[in-house]
Backbone as ProteinMPNN parsed JSONL, in Angstrom:
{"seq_chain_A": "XXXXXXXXXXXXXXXXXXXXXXXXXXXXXXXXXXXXXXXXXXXXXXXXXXXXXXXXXXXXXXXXXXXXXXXXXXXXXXXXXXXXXXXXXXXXXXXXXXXXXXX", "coords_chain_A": {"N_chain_A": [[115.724, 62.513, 153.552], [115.813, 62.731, 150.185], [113.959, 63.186, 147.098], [115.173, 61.694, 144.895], [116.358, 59.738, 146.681], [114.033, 58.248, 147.561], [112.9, 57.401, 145.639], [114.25, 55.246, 144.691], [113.843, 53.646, 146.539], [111.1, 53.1, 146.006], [111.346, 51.983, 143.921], [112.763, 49.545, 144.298], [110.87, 48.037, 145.762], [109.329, 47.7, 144.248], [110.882, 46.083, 142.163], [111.167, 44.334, 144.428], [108.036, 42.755, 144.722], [107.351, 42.265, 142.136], [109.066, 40.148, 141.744], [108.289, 38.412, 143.572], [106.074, 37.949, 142.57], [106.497, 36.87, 140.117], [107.799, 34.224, 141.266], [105.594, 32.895, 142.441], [104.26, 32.633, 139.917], [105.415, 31.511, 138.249], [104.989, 28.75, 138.061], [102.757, 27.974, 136.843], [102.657, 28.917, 134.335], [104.266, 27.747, 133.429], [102.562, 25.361, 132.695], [100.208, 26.942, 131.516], [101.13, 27.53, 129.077], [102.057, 24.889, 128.268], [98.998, 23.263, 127.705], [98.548, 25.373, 126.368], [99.906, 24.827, 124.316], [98.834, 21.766, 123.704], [95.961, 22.58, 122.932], [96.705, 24.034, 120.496], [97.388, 21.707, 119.063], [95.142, 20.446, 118.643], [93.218, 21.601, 117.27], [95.007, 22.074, 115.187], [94.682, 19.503, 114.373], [92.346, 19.188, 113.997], [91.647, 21.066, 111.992], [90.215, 23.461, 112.223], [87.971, 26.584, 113.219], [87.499, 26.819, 116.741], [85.545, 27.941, 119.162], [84.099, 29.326, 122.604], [82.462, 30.084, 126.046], [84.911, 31.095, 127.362], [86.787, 31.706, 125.616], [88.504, 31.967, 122.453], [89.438, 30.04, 119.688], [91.622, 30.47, 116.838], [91.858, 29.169, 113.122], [93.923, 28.984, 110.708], [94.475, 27.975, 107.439], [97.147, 26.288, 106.153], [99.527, 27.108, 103.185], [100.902, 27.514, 100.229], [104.033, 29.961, 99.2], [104.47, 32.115, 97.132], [107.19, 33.53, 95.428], [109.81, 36.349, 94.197], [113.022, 36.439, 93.449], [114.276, 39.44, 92.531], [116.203, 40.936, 91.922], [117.65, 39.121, 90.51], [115.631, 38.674, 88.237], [115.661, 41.835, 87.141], [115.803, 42.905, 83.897], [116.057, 40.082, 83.055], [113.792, 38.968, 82.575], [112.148, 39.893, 80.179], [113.525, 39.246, 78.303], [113.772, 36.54, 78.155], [112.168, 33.313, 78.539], [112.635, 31.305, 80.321], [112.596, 32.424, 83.127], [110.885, 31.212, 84.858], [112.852, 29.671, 86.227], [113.638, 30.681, 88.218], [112.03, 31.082, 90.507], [110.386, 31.144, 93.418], [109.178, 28.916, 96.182], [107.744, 28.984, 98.87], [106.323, 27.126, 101.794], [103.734, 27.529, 104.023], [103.311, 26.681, 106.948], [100.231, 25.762, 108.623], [98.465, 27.811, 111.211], [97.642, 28.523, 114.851], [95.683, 30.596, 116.151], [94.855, 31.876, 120.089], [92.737, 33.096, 122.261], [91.81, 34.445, 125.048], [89.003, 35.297, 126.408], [88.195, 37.98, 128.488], [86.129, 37.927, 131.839]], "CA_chain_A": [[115.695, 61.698, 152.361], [115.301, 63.379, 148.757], [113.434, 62.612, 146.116], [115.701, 60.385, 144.43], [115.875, 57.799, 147.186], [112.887, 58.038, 148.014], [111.742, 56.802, 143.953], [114.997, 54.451, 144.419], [113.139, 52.755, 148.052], [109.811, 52.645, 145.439], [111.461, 51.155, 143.035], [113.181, 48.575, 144.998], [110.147, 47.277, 146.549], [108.635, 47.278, 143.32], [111.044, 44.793, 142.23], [110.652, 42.914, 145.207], [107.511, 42.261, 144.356], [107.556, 41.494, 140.759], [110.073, 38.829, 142.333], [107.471, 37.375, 144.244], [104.824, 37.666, 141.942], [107.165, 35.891, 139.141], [107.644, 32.834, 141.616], [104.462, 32.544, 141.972], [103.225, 32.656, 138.717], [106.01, 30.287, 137.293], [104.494, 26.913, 137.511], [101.374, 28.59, 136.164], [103.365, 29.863, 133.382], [104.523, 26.515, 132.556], [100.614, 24.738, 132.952], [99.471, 27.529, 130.701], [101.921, 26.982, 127.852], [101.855, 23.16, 128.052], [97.758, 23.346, 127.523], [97.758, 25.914, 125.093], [99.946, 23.937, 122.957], [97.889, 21.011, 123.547], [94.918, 23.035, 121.975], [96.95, 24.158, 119.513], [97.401, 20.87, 118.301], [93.39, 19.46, 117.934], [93.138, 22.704, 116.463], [95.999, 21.881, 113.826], [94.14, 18.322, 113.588], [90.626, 19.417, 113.722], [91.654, 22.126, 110.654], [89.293, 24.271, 112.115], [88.368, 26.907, 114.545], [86.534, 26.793, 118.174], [84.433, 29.011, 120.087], [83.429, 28.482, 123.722], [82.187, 31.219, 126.578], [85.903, 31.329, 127.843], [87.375, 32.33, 124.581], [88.332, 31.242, 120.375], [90.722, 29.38, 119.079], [91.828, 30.551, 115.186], [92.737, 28.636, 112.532], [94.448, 29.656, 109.438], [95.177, 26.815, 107.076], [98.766, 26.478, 105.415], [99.576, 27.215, 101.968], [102.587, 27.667, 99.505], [103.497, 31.163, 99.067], [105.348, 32.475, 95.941], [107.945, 34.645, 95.79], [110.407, 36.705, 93.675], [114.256, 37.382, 93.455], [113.998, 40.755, 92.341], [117.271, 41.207, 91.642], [118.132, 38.229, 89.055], [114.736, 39.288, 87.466], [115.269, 42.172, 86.817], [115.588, 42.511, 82.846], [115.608, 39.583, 82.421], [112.036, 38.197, 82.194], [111.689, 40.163, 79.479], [114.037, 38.627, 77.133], [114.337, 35.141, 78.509], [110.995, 32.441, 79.257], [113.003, 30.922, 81.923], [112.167, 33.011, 84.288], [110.115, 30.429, 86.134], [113.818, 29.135, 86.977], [114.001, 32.038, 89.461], [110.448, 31.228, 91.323], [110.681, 30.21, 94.583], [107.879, 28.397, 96.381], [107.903, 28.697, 100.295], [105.39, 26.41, 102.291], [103.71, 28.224, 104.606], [102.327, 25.672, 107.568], [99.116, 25.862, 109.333], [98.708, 28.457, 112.83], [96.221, 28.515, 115.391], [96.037, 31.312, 117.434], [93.935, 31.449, 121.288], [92.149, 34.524, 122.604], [91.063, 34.326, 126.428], [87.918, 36.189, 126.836], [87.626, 38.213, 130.233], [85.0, 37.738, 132.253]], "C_chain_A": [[115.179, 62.557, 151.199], [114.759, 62.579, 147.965], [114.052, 61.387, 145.119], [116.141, 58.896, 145.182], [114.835, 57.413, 147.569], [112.184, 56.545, 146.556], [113.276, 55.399, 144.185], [114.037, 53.2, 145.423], [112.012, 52.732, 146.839], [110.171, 51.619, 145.01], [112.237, 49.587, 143.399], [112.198, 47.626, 145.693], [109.27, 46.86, 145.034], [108.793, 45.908, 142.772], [111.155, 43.447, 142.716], [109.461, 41.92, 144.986], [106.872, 41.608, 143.034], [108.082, 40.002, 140.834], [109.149, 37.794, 142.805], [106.235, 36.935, 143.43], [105.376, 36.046, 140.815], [107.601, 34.338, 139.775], [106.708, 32.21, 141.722], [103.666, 31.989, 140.663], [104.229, 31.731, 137.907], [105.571, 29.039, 136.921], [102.886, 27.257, 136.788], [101.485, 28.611, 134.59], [103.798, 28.651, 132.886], [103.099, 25.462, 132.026], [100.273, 25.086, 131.574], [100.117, 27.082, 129.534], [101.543, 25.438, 127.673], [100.254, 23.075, 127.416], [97.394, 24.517, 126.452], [98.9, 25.703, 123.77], [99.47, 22.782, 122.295], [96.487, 21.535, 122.771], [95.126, 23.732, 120.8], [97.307, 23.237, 118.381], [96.417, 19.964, 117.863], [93.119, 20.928, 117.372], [93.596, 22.393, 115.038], [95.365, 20.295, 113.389], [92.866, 18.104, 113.096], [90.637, 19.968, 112.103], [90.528, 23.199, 110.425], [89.563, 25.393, 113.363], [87.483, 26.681, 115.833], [85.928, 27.894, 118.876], [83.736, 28.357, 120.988], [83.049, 30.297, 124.393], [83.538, 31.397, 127.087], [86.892, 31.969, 126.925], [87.332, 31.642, 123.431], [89.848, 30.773, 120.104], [90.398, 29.441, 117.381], [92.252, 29.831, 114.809], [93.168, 28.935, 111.319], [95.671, 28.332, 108.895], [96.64, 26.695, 105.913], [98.246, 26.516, 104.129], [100.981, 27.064, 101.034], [102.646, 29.268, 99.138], [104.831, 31.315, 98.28], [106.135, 33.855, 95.381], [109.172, 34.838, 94.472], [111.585, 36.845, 93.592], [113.936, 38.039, 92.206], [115.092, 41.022, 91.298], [117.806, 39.955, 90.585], [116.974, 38.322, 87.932], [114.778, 40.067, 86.705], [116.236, 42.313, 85.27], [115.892, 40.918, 81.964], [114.3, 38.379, 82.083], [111.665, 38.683, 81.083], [112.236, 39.785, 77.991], [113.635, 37.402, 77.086], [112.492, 34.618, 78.752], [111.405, 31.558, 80.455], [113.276, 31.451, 82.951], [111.533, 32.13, 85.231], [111.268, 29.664, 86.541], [113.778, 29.474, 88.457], [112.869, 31.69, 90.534], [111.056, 30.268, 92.437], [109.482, 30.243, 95.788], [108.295, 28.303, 97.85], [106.437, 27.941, 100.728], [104.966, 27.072, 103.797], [102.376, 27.321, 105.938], [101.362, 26.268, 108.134], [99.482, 27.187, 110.787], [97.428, 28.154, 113.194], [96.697, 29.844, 116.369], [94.681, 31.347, 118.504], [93.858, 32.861, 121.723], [91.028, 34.232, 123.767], [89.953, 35.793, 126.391], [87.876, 36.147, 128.35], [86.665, 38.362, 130.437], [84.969, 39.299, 133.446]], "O_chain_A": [[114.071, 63.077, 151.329], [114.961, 61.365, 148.005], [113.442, 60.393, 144.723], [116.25, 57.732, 144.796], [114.644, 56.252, 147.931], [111.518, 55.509, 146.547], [112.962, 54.413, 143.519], [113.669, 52.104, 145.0], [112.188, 51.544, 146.569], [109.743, 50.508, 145.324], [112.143, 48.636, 142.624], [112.59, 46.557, 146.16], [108.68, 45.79, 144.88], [107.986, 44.981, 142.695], [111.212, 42.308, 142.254], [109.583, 40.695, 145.008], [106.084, 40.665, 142.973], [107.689, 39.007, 140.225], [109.194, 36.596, 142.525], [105.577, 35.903, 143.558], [104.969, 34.887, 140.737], [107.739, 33.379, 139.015], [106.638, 31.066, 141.273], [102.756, 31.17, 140.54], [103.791, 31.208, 136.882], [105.694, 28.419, 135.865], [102.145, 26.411, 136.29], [100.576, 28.368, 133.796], [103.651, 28.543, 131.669], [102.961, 24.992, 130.897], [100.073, 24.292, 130.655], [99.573, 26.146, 128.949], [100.702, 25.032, 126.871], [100.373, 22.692, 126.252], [96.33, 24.628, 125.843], [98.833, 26.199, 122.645], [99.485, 22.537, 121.088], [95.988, 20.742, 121.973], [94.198, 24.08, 120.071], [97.497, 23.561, 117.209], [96.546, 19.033, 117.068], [92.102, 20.661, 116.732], [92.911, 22.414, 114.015], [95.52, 19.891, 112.237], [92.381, 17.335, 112.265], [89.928, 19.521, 111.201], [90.044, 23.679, 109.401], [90.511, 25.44, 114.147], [86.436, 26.142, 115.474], [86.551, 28.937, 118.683], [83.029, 27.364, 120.814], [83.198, 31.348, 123.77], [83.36, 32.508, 127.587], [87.764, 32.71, 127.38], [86.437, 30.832, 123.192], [90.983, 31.19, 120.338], [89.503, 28.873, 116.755], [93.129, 29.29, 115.482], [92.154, 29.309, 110.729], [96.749, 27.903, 109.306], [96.673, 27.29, 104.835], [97.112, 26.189, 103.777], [101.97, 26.429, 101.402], [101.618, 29.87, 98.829], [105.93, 30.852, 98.586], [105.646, 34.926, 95.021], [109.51, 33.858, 93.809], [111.611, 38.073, 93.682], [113.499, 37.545, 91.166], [114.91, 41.267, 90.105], [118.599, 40.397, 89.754], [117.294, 38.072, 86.769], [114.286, 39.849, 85.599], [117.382, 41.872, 85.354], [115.933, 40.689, 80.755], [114.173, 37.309, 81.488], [110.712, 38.053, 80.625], [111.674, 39.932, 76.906], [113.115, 37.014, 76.04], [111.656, 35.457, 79.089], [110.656, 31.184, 81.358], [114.146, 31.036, 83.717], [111.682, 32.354, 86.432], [110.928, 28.785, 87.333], [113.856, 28.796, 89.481], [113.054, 32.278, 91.6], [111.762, 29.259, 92.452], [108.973, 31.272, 96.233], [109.219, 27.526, 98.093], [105.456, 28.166, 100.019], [105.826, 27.12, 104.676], [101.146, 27.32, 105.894], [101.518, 27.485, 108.232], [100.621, 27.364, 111.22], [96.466, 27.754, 112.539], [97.704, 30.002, 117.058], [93.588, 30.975, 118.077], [94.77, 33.675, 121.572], [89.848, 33.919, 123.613], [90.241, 36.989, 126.357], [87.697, 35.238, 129.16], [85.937, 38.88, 129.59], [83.968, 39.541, 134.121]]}, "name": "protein", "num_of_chains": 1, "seq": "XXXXXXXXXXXXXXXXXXXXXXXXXXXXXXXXXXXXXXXXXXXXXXXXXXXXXXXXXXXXXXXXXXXXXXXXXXXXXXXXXXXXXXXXXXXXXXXXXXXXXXX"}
C-alpha cells in the first residue's frame, strides 16, 4: 500500500466519522437554534443586554441609517437644493448576538 491510499483509507474513515458525529449532533443542532432564537427574542423585547456565568447576550438597538447615491449627486448638490430628493433612509432593526463562555 503507498502513501496515497493509505491518506485515501484516513480520509475515508475520517468521513465516516464526521457522518456519525453529524447524526448525532443533529437534533442538538436543532434544540440549540430553536433556544437561541428564543433568547434572541426577550433580548429584542427586554432592549437590553444579559450576563450570566454561562455566557452574554448583546444588544444593539436599531436605527435609520442614511445613505448616498453617489452617482446622481455628483455635481449636482452644488447647483441644485434638492438634493435631499436623492437621500435615502434605510431602517436598520435591532440584533442580539450570544457568546457561550467555556468552562
Amino acid at each position: 500500500m503507498d502513501k496515497y491510499d493509505k491518506c485515501k483509507e484516513i480520509r475515508e474513515q475520517i468521513d465516516k466519522l464526521e457522518q456519525q458525529y453529524n447524526e448525532i449532533a443533529e437534533p442538538f443542532d436543532t434544540q440549540i437554534a430553536d433556544i437561541e432564537t428564543e433568547i434572541k427574542k426577550a433580548a429584542i423585547v427586554a432592549k437590553h443586554s444579559f450576563k450570566t456565568k454561562y455566557g452574554k447576550v448583546g444588544y444593539r438597538k436599531g436605527y435609520i441609517r442614511t445613505s448616498w447615491d453617489t452617482k446622481m449627486l455628483l455635481g449636482y448638490a452644488v447647483a441644485h437644493k434638492e438634493v435631499l430628493e436623492f437621500k435615502k433612509e434605510t431602517e436598520i432593526k435591532p440584533s442580539v448576538t450570544i457568546k457561550i463562555v467555556d468552562k
